[in-house]
TIRO-2110 file (N, C-alpha, C; in Angstrom, 1 decimal):
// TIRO-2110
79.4, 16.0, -7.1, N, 1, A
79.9, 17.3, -6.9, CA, 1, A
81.3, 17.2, -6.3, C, 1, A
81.9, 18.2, -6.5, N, 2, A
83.5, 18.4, -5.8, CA, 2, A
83.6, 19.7, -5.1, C, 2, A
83.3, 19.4, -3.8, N, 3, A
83.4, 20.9, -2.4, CA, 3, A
84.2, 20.9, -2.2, C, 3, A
85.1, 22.2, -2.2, N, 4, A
86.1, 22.6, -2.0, CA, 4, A
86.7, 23.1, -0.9, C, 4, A
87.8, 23.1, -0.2, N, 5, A
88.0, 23.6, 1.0, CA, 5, A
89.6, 24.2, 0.8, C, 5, A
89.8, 25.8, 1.2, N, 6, A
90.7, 26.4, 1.0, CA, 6, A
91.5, 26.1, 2.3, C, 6, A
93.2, 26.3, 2.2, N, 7, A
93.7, 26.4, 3.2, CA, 7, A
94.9, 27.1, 2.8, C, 7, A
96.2, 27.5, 3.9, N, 8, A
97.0, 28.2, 3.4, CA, 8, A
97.2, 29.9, 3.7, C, 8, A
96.4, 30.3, 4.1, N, 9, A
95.7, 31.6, 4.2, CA, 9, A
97.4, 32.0, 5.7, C, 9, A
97.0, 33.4, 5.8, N, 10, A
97.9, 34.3, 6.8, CA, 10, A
98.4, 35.2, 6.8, C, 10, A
99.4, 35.6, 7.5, N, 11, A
99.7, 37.0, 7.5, CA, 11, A
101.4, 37.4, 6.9, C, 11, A
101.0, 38.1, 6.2, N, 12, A
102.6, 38.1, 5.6, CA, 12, A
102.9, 39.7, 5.1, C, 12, A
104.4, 40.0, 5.2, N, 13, A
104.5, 40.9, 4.7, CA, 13, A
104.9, 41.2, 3.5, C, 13, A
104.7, 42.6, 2.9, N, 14, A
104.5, 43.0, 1.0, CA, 14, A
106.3, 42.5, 1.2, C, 14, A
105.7, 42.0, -0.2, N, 15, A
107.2, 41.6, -1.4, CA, 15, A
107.1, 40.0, -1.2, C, 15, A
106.1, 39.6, 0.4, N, 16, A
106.0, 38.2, 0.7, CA, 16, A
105.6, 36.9, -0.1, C, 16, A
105.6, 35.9, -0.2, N, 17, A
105.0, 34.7, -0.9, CA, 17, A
104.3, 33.8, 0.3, C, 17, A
102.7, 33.6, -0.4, N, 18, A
101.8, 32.6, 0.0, CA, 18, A
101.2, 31.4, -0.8, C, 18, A
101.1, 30.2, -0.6, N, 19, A
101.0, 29.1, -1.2, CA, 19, A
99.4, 29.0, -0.7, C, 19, A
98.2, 29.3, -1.4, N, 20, A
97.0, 28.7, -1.4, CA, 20, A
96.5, 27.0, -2.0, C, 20, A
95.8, 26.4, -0.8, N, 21, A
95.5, 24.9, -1.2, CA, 21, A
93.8, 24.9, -1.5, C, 21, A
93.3, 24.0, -2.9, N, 22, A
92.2, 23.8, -2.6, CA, 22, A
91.5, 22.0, -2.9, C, 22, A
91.7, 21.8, -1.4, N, 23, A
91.7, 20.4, -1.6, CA, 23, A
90.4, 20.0, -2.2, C, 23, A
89.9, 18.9, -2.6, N, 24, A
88.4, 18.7, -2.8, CA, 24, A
88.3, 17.1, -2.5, C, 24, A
87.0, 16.6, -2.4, N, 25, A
86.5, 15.5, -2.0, CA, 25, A
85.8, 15.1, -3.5, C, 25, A
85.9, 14.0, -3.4, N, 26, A
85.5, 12.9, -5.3, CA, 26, A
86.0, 12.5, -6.0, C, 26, A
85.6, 11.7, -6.6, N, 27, A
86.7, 11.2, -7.7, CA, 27, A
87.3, 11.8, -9.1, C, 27, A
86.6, 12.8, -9.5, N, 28, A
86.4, 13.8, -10.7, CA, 28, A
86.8, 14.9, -10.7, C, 28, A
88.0, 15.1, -10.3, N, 29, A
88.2, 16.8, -9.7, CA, 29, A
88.8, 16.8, -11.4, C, 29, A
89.0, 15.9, -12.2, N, 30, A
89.7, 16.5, -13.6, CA, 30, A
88.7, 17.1, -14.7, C, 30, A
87.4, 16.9, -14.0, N, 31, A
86.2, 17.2, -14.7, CA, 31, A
85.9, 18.7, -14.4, C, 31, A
86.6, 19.2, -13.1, N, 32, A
86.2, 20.0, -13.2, CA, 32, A
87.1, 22.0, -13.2, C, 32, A
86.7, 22.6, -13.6, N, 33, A
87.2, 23.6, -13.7, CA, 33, A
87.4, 24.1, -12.3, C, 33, A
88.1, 25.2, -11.9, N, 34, A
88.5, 25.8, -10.5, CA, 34, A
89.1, 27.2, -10.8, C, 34, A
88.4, 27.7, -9.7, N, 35, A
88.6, 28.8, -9.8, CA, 35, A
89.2, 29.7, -8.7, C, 35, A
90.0, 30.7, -8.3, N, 36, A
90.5, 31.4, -7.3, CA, 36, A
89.7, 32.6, -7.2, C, 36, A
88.7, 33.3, -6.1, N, 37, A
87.9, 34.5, -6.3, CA, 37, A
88.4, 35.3, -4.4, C, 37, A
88.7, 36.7, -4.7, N, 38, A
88.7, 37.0, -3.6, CA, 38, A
88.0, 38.4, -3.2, C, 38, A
87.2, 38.7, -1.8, N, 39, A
86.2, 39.6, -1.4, CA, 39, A
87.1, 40.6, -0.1, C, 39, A
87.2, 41.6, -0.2, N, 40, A
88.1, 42.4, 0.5, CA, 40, A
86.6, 42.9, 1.2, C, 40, A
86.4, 43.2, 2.3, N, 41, A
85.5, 44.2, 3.2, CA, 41, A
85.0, 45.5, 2.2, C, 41, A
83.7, 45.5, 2.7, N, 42, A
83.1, 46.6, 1.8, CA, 42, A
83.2, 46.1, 0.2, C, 42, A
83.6, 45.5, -0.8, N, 43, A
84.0, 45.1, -2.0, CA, 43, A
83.1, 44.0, -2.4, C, 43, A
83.1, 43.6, -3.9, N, 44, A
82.6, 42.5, -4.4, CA, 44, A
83.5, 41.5, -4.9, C, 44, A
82.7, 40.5, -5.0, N, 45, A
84.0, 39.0, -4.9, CA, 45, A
84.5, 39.2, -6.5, C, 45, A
85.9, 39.1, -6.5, N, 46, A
86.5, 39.4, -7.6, CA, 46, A
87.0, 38.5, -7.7, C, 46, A
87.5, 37.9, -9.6, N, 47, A
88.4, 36.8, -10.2, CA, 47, A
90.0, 37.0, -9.7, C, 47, A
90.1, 36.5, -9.1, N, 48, A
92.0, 36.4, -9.4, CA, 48, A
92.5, 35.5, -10.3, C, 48, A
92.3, 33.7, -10.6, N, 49, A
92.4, 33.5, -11.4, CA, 49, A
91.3, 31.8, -11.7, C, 49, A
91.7, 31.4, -12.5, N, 50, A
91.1, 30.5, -12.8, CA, 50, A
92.0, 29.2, -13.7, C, 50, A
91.4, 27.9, -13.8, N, 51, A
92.2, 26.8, -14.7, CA, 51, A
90.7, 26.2, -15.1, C, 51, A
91.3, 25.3, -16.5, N, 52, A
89.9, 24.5, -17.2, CA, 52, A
90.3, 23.2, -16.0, C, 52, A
89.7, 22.0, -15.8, N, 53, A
89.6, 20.5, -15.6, CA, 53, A
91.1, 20.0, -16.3, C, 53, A
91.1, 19.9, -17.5, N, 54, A
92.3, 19.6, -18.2, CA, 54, A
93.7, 20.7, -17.6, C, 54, A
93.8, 21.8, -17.2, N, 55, A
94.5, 22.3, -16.9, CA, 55, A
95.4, 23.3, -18.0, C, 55, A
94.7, 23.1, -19.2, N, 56, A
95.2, 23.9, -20.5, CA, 56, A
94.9, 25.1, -20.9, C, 56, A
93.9, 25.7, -19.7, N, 57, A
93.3, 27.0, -19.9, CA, 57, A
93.4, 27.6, -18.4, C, 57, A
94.1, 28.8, -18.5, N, 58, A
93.8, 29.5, -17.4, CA, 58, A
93.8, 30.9, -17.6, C, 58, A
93.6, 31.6, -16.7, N, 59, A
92.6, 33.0, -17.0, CA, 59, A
93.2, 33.9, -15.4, C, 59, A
94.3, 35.2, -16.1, N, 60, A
94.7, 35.6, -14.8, CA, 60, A
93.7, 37.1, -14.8, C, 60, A
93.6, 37.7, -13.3, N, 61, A
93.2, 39.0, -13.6, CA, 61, A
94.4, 39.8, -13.7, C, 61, A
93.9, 41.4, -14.6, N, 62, A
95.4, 41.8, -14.3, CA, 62, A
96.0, 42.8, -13.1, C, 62, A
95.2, 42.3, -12.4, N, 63, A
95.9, 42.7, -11.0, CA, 63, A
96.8, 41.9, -10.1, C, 63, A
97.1, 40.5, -11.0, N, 64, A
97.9, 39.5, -10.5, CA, 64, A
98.5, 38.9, -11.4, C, 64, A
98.3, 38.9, -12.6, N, 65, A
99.5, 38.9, -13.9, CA, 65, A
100.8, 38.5, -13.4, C, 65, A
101.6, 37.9, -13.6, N, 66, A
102.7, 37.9, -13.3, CA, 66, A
103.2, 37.3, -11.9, C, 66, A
102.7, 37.8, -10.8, N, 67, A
102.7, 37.6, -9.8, CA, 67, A
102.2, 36.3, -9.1, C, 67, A
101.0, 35.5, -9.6, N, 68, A
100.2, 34.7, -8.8, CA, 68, A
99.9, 33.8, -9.9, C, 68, A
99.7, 32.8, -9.6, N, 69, A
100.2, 31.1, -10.6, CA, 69, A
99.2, 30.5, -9.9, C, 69, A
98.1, 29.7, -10.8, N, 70, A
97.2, 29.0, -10.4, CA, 70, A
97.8, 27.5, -11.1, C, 70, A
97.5, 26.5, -10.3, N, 71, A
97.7, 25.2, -10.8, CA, 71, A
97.2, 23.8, -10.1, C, 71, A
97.1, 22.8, -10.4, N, 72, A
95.9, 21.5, -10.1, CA, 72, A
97.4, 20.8, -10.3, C, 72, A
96.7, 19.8, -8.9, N, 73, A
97.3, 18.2, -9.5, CA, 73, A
96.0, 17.5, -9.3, C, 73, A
95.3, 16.9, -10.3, N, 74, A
94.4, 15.9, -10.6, CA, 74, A
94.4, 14.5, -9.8, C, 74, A
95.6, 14.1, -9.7, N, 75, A
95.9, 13.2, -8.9, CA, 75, A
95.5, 12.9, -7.2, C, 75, A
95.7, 14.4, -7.4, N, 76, A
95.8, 14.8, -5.7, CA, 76, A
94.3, 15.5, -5.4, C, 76, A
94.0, 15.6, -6.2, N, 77, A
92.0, 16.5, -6.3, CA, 77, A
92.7, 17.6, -5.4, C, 77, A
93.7, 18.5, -5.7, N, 78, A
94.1, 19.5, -4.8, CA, 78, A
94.0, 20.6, -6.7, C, 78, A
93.7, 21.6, -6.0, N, 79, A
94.5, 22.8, -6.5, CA, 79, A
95.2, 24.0, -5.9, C, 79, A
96.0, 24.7, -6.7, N, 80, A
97.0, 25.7, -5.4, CA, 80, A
96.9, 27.3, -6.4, C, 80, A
97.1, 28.2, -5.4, N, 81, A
97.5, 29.5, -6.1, CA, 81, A
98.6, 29.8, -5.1, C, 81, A
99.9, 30.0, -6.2, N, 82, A
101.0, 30.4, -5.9, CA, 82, A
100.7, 31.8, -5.7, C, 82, A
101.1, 32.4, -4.9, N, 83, A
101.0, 34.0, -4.7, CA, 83, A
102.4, 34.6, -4.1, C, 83, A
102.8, 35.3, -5.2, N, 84, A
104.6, 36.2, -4.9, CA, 84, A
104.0, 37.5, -4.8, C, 84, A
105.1, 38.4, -4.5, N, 85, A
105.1, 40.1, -4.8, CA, 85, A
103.9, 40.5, -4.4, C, 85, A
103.6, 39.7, -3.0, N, 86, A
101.9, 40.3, -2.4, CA, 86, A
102.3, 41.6, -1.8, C, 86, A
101.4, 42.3, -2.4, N, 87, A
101.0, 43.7, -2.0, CA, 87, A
99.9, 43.6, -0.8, C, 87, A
100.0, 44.8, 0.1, N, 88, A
99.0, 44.7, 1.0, CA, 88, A
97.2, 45.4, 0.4, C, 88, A
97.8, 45.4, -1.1, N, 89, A
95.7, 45.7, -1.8, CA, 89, A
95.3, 44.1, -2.1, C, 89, A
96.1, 43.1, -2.0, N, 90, A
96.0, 41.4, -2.0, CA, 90, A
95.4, 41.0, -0.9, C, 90, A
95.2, 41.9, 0.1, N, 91, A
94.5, 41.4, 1.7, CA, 91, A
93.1, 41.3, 1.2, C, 91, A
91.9, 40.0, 1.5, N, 92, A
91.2, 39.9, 1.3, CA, 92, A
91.2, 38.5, 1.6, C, 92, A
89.7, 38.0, 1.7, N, 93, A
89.6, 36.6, 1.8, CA, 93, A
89.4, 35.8, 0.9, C, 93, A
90.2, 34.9, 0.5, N, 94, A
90.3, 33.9, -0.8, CA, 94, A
89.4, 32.6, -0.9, C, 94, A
88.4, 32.9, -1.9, N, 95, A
87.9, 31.5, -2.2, CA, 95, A
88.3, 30.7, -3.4, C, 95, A
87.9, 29.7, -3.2, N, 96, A
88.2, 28.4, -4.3, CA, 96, A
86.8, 27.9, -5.0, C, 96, A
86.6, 27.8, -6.0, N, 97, A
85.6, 27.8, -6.2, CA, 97, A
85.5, 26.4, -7.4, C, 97, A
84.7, 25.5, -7.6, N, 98, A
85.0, 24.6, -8.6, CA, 98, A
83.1, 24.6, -9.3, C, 98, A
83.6, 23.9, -10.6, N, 99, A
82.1, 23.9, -11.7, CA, 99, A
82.4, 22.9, -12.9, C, 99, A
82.0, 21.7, -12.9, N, 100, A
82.2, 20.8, -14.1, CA, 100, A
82.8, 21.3, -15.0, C, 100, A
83.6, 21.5, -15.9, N, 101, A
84.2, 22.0, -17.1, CA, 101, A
85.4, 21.6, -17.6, C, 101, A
85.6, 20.6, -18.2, N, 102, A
87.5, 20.1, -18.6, CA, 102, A
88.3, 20.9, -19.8, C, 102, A
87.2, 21.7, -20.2, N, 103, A
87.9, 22.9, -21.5, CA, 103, A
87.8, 24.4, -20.4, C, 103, A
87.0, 24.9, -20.3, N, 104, A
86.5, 26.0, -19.4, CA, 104, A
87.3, 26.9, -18.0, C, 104, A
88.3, 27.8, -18.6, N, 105, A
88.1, 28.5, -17.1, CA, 105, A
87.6, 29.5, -16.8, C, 105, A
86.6, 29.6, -16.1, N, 106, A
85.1, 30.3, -15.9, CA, 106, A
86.0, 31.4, -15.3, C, 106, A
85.5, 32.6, -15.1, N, 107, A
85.5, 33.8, -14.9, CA, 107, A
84.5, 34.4, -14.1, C, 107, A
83.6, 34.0, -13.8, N, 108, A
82.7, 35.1, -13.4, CA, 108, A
82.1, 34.2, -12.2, C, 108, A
81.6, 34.3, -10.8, N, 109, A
81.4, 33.7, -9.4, CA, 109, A
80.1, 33.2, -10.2, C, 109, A
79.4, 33.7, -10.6, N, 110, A
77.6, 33.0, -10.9, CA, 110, A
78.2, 31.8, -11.9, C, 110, A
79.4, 31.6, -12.4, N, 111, A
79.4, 30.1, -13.1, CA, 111, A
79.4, 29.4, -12.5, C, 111, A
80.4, 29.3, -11.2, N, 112, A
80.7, 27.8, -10.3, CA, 112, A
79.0, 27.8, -9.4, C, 112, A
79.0, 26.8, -9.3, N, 113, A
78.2, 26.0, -8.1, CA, 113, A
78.8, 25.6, -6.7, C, 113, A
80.0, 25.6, -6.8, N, 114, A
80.6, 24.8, -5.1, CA, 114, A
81.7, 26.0, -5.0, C, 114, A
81.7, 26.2, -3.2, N, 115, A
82.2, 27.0, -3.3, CA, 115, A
82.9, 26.7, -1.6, C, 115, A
84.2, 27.0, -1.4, N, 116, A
84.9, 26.9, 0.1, CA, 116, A
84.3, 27.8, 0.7, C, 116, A
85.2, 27.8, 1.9, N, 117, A
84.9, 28.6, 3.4, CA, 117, A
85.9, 30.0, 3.0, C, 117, A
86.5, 29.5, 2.5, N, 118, A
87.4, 31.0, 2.8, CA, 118, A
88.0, 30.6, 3.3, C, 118, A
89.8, 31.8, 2.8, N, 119, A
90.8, 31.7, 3.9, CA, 119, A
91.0, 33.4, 3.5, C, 119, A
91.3, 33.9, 4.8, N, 120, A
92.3, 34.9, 5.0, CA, 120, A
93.4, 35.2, 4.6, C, 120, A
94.0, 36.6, 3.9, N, 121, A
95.3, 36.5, 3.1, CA, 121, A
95.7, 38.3, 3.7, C, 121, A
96.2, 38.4, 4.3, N, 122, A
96.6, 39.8, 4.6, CA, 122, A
98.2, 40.0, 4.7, C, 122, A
98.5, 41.0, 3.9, N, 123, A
99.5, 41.7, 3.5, CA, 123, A
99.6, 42.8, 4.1, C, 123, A
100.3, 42.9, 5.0, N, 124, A
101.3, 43.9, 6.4, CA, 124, A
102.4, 44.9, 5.2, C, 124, A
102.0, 46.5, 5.3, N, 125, A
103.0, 47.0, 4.7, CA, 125, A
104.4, 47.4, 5.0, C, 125, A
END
């Protein structure tokens, strides 16, 4: 398995840029797909975005289109979500989420199996 642990998280203000980390532990992190999911208070955990294992597929929602860049180094068993032009409706807590898949970027929380702690992302208007 590859457990994930998010970091990066804080407080920033709108128009701001945040750099999300999701390190992982094993030797296979190219096996596996990863995913960015975030849960605002009161709300359900929603996709932001996602990449396959190979890194040839990825899946934005369009509430971050444009704005927010998911990306892996394999090497490094890290993945990151670049995050620009945060809005303070971006406040919420960010998970990382990973699930065997080297074609696959999963979409939906009931795919992955392993999941981080969470980080905090709050956007000050």
């Amino acid at each position: 398995q590859v457990q994930p642990v998010e970091s990066g998280g804080g407080l920033v203000q709108a128009g701001g840029s945040l750099r999300l980390s999701c390190a992982t532990s094993g030797r296979t992190f190219s096996n596996y797909a990863m995913g960015w999911f975030r849960q605002a208070p009161g709300k359900e955990r929603d996709i932001v975005a996602s990449i396959s294992g190979s890194g040839r597929s990825t899946f934005y929602s369009e509430s971050v289109k444009g704005r927010f860049t998911i990306s892996r180094d394999n090497a490094k068993n890290t993945g990151y979500l670049q995050m620009n032009s945060l809005k303070p409706e971006d406040t919420a807590v960010y998970y990382c989420a990973t699930e065997p898949g080297i074609y696959n970027a999963y979409t939906r929380a009931s795919e992955y199996r392993y999941w981080g702690q969470g980080t905090q992302v709050s956007v000050s208007s």
